[in-house]
N, C-alpha and C positions, 0 to 999 in steps of 0.2 A: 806421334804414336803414344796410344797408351801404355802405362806399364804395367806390371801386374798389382803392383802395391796401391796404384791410382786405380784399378779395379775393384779391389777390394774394399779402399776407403769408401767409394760411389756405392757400391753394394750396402757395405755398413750405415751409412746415411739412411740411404732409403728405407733399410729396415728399422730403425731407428726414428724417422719422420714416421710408419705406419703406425708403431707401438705408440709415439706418444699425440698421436691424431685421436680428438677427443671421441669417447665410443659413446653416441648417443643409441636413444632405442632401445622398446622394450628386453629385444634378444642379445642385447651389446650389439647392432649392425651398425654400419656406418651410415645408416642414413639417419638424419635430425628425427626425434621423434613428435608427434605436431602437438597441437595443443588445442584440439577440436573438442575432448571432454574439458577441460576446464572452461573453453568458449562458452559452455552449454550452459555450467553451473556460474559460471560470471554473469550470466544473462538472465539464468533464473534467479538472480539474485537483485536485478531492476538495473543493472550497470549494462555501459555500451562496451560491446564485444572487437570493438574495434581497439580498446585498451588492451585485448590479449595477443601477442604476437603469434604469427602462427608456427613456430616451432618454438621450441626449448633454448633458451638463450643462457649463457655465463652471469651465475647473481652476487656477483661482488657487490652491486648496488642494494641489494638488501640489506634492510635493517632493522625485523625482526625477525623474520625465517632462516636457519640454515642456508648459507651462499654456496649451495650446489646450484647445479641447472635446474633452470625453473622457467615455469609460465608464467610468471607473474614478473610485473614489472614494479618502479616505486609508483605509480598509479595506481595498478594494481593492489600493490602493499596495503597502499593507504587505505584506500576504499575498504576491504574485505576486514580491515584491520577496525575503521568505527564500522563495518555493519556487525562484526562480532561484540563489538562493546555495546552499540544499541541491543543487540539481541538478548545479551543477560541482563542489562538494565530493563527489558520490557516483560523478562521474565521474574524480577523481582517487581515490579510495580504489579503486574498482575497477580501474584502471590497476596502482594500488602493490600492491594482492591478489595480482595476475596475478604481477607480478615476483616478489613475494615467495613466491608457491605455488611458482616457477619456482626457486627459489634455495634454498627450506626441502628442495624435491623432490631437490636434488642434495645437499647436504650429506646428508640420509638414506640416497641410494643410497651414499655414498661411504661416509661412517660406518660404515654396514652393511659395507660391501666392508672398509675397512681390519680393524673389528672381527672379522671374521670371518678375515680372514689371518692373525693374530695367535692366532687360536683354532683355525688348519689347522697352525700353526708349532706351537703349543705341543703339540696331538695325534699329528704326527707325531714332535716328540722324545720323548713320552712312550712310541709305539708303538717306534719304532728304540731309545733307549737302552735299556728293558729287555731286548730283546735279545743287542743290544751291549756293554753294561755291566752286565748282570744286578744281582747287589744291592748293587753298586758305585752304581747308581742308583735302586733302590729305598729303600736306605737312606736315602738323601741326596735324596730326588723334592723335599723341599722347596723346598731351595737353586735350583730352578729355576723349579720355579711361582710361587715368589713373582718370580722376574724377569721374567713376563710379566705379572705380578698389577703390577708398579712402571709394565712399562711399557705400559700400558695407561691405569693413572692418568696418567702423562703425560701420553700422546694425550688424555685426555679432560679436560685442563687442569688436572690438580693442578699446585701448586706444589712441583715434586719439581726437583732437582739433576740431570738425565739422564746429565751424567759420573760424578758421585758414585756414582750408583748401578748404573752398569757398573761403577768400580772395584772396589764391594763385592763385585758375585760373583762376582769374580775373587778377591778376598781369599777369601770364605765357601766357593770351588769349592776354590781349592789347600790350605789349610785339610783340609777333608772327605779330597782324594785322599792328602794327603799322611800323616791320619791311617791310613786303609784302608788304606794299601801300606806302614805298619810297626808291623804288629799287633804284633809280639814286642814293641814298648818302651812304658813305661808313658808318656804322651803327655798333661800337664793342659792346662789352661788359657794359663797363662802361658807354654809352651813353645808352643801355637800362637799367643799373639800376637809372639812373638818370629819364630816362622815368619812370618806375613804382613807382618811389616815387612821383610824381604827379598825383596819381590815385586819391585821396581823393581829388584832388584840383579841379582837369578836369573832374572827374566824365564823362570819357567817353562814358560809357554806361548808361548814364541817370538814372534812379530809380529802371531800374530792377536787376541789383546786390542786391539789400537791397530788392525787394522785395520778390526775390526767396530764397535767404539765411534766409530769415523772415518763408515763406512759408515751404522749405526745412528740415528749423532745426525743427520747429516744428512737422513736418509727420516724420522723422526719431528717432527725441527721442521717438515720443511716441510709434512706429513702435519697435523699440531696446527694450524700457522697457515693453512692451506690453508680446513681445515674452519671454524677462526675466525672467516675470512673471509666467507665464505659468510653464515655467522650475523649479522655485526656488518653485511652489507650489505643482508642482508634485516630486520634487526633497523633499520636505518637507515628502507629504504621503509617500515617499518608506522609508524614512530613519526612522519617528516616528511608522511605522505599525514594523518594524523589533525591536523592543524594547521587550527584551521578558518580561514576567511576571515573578514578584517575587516570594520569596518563600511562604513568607502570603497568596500572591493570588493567589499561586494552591494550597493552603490548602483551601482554601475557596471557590474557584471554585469543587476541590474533595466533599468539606460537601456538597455542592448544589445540585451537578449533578449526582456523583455515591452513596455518603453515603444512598442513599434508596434501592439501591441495596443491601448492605451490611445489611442494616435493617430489608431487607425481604419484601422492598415495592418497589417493581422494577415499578409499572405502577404512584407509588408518583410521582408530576411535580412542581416544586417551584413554591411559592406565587410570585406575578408579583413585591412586594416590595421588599420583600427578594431578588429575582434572579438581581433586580436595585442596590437594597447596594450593593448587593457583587460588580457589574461590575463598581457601582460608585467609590471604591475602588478602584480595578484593575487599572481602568482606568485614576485616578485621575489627574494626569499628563498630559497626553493626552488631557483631556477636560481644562486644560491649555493655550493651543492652542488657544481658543476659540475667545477670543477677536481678537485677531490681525489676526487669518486667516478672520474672518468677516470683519474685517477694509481691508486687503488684495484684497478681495472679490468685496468689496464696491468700491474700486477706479481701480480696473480692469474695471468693469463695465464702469464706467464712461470714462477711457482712453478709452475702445470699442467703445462707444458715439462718440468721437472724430476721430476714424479711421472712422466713418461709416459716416460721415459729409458730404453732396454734394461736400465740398470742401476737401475733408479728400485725405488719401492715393493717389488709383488710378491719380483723378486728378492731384495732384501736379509731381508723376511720371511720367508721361508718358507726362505730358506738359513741363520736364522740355528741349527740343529739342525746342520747342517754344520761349521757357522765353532766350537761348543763341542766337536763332538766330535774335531772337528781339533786343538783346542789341549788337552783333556785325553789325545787319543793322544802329544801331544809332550812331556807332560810325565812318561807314563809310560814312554816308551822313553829318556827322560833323569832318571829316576828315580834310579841310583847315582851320577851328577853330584851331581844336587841332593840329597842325603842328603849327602855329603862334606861339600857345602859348609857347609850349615845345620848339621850337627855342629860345623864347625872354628867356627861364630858363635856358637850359641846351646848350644851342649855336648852333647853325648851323653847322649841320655835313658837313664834305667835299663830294665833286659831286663825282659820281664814276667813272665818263667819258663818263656816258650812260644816257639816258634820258627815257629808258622804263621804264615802271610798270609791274604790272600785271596786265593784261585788264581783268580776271574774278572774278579780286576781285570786279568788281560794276556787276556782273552777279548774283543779289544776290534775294532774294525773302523771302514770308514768308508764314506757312503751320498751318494746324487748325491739331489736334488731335483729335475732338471731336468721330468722326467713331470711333475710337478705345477703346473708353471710355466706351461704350454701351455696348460691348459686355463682359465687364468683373466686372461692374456695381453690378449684380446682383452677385457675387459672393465671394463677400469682405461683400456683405451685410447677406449672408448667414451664412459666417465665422462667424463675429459678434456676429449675434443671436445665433449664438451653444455656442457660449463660453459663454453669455449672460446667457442661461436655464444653463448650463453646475454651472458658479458659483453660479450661483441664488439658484438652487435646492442645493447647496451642505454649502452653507454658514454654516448652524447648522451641518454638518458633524460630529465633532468630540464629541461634547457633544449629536447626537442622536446616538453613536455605544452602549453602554450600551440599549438603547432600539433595538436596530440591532439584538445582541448577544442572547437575552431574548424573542422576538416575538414570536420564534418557540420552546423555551425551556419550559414556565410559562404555569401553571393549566390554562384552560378554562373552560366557561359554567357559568351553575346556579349553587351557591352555592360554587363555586370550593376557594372563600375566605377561606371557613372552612375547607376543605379536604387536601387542598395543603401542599408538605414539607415545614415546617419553618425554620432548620436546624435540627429540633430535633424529629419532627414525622408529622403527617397531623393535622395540627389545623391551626385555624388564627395567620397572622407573625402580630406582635403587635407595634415593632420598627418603628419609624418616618422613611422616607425618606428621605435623605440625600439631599444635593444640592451637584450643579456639582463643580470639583476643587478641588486642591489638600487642601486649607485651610479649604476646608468644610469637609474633613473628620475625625478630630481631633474624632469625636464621632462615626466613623463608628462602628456598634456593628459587624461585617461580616467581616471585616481585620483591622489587624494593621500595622498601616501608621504613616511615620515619617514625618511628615510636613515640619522640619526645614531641610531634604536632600531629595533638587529636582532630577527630572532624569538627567543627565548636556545634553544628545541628545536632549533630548524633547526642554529645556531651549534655546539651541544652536537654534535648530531650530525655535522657537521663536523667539527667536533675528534677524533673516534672514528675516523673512516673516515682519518684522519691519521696518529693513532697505530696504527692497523690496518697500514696502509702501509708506517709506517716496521718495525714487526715483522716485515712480508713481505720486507723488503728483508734487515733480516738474516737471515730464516731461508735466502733464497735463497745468503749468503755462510757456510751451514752453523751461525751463530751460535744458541746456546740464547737464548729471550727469555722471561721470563715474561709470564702474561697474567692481569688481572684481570677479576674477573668484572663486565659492562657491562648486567644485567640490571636495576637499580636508575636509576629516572629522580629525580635529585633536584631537576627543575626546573619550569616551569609548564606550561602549556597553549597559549602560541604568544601569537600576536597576534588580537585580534579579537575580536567580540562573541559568546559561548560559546553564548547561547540562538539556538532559530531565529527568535525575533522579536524584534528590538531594543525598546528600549522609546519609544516616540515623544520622551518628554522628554529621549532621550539627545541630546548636542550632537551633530548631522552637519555635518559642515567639507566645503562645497563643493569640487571639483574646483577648483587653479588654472590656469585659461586666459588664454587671451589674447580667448578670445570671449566675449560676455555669456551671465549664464545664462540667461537669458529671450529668445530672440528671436523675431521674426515671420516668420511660415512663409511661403512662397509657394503662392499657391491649389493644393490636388489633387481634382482631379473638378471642378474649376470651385466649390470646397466652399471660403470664408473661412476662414482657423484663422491662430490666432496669438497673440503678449500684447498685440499692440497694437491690439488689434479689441477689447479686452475692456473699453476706458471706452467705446465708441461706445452700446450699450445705456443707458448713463445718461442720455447727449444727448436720448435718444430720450424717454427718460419724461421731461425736463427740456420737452420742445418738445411735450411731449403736455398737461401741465399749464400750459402758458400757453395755448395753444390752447383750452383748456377755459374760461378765466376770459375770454377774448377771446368766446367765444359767450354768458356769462351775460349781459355787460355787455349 
């Protein structure tokens, strides 16, 4: 027979097994609630649907989502966890695309534009001196082609001397004229190089040598480091956007973006601070950049300035057929000067039996360029200005991709402060806001970041955009710089795990907070979840199995 007190206990059990029977379900009902919307979005996401169980199961086994009940399994985990890291890594490559379409797209027009000035310069002295200087320049067409052939290698980054190699043809020019206007003496080798060392003394072509080498070297440095620029900064975006993410920050990017899923809060949208730390994180490295692409930025601009000058590019190119034959007319109208002199030096060469000259070296003239200036005027100034909006807009580039990434991710609306995912369910994210840079995240609460090991790409590429700089600077104080070629990466692959799916046995290093990682959630939909719900089920079979031997007895 029972007793009354054996009634009571059997009573108390049972009510006791009800309350701690886990309450799944939007309404708290006891029936399991399924997992047919996350089926849907696991599948639109190119995963098999047979990894989603079909109800809500116990997530001890997680280990980057809150271990409430979940649909998600560690397959699951894994999976949604690299498709969240590939998704911001393709939203940062297509950001650095954009830039760098934008920066490869001006360096070409420009390139083209310089190449082609240089190739209107050298057609039109070819067209005007044979006129003008008849076979006074045909004989000698070398001596000049090769000086658009040198400097064009320049512009196009040879390691050439650019003083050096004005002086020469001005040595190789007075040389030629001075042979041609004294056909009558026999004229060797050693008699013209005794001629060209009196260049500096006789200054045969009066001031315009200094004044075109003056003019020249400066529209060609700044023309070379200009285009350099361009290159080394778009060469910059393609190599820091390919830097993948670590393995902290696709765990951190996972808790953001999918762990609501997993939660059972698929329409949750991260708080705009939260969804910032994490990417300040992420990205910390990267907003590294910052100073010295800005300094990069700032003296591009200003070299621009200097191309776009009334007296900039255009003009000094396409005048320079003016500036040679202004100074070979001064040296034939001071032609019995300069005979005297280089006689009383270097001696009186012997007669060669003949008393001709060439009667068209005084058939000589002089030609304006300006016509040709107008029509290309407006088109160097256009260049300019694109690269001008192009760096201008783009200066905060790297330290605004964290708000890039987050615009179309982060809660909107009224009120959306309180509703938003924190990492941990919809309430207000409470954590300060980070500043940008790798030293400011010592305290990130959303990833852990080693401070004292930089990315070495990122670094690398800092260091370039430095020495970029400092060449702009002097090319804008007319200084020659050489430039080496930066097409060679001698260094690794960045920070972070290289495959899209870590390997589970890899060691993951929890985020350091201040809060635990495991906490208990506050009911949503009147629905239990949490870790500390997650011993009450064993009570329950605990009180089901004494119960059971209490009825055999």
């Amino acid at each position: 027979m029972w007793s009354a007190g054996m009634d009571s206990f059997i009573i108390a059990a049972l009510a006791v097994c009800s309350l701690t029977a886990p309450a799944y379900g939007e309404k708290g009902t006891s029936k399991a609630r399924s997992c047919s919307d996350i089926k849907v979005f696991y599948k639109g996401k190119g995963f098999l649907v047979e990894d989603v169980p079909q109800f809500e199961i116990s997530g001890e086994h997680l280990r980057i989502c809150p271990q409430g009940y979940t649909c998600c399994t560690s397959n699951v985990e894994d999976k949604l966890a690299s498709q969240s890291r590939t998704e911001v890594e393709n939203v940062i490559k297509d950001a650095g695309r954009s830039l760098q379409i934008s920066l490869t797209g001006q360096y070409k027009i420009f390139d083209g534009h310089f190449l082609d000035l240089l190739n209107r310069s050298e057609l039109n002295l070819q067209e005007t001196f044979t006129s003008t200087w008849g076979s006074l320049y045909n004989k000698n067409s070398d001596v000049f082609s090769e000086l658009y052939t040198e400097l064009k290698k320049y512009y196009r980054g040879a390691n050439i001397n650019l003083e050096e190699t004005l002086n020469d043809f001005w040595i190789r020019l007075l040389e030629k004229l001075f042979f041609q206007a004294n056909g009558q003496y026999v004229i060797g080798e050693d008699y013209l190089e005794c001629v060209s060392k009196q260049i500096d003394t006789l200054r045969p072509f009066g001031d315009t040598p200094r004044q075109m080498k003056m003019k020249v070297t400066r529209t060609l440095v700044a023309a070379r480091s200009f285009v350099q620029g361009l290159v080394t900064a778009g060469e910059a975006v393609r190599r820091v956007s390919q830097v993948p993410m670590s393995q902290e920050c696709m765990r951190a990017i996972m808790k953001m973006t999918y762990c609501p899923h997993c939660r059972g809060m698929p329409s949750a949208r991260p708080c705009l601070n939260y969804c910032t730390n994490v990417m300040k994180g992420c990205l910390a490295n990267q907003a590294d950049l910052d100073t010295e692409w800005r300094h990069l930025a700032d003296t591009m601009i200003q070299v621009a300035d200097r191309l776009d000058d009334p007296a900039g590019v255009e003009s000094v190119i396409l005048s320079l057929p003016s500036y040679i034959s202004e100074a070979m007319n001064t040296m034939m109208e001071n032609i019995a000067s300069i005979n005297s002199k280089l006689f009383q030096t270097c001696g009186k060469p012997k007669e060669a039996g003949t008393t001709s000259t060439d009667d068209e070296i005084m058939k000589r003239g002089t030609f304006t360029v300006e016509d040709r200036l107008e029509a290309s005027s407006d088109k160097i100034e256009k260049l300019v200005s694109d690269v001008r909006i192009i760096l201008g807009d783009n200066r905060p580039y790297w330290t605004s991709l964290p708000n890039l990434i987050c615009s179309d991710r982060v809660a909107t609306g009224l009120g959306s402060e309180d509703k938003c995912w924190n990492g941990n369910n919809r309430a207000r994210y409470l954590p300060e806001l980070m500043n940008d840079g790798l030293a400011s995240q010592i305290n990130n609460p959303e990833v852990e970041i080693d401070i004292t090991k930089p990315d070495m790409t990122i670094r690398q590429q800092i260091m370039q955009l430095k020495i970029m700089t400092h060449r702009l600077k002097n090319a804008l104080n007319g200084q020659d710089v050489e430039f080496q070629d930066t097409s060679d990466d001698s260094s690794g692959s960045g920070s972070g795990c290289a495959d899209d799916v870590c390997s589970r046995g890899t060691h993951l290093v929890l985020p350091i907070t201040d809060r635990p990682v495991a906490i208990p959630y506050p009911p949503e939909n009147k629905r239990v979840k949490g870790s500390a719900m997650q011993n009450l089920p064993s009570i329950s079979i605990y009180l089901l199995t004494l119960l059971i031997l209490l009825l055999r007895r």
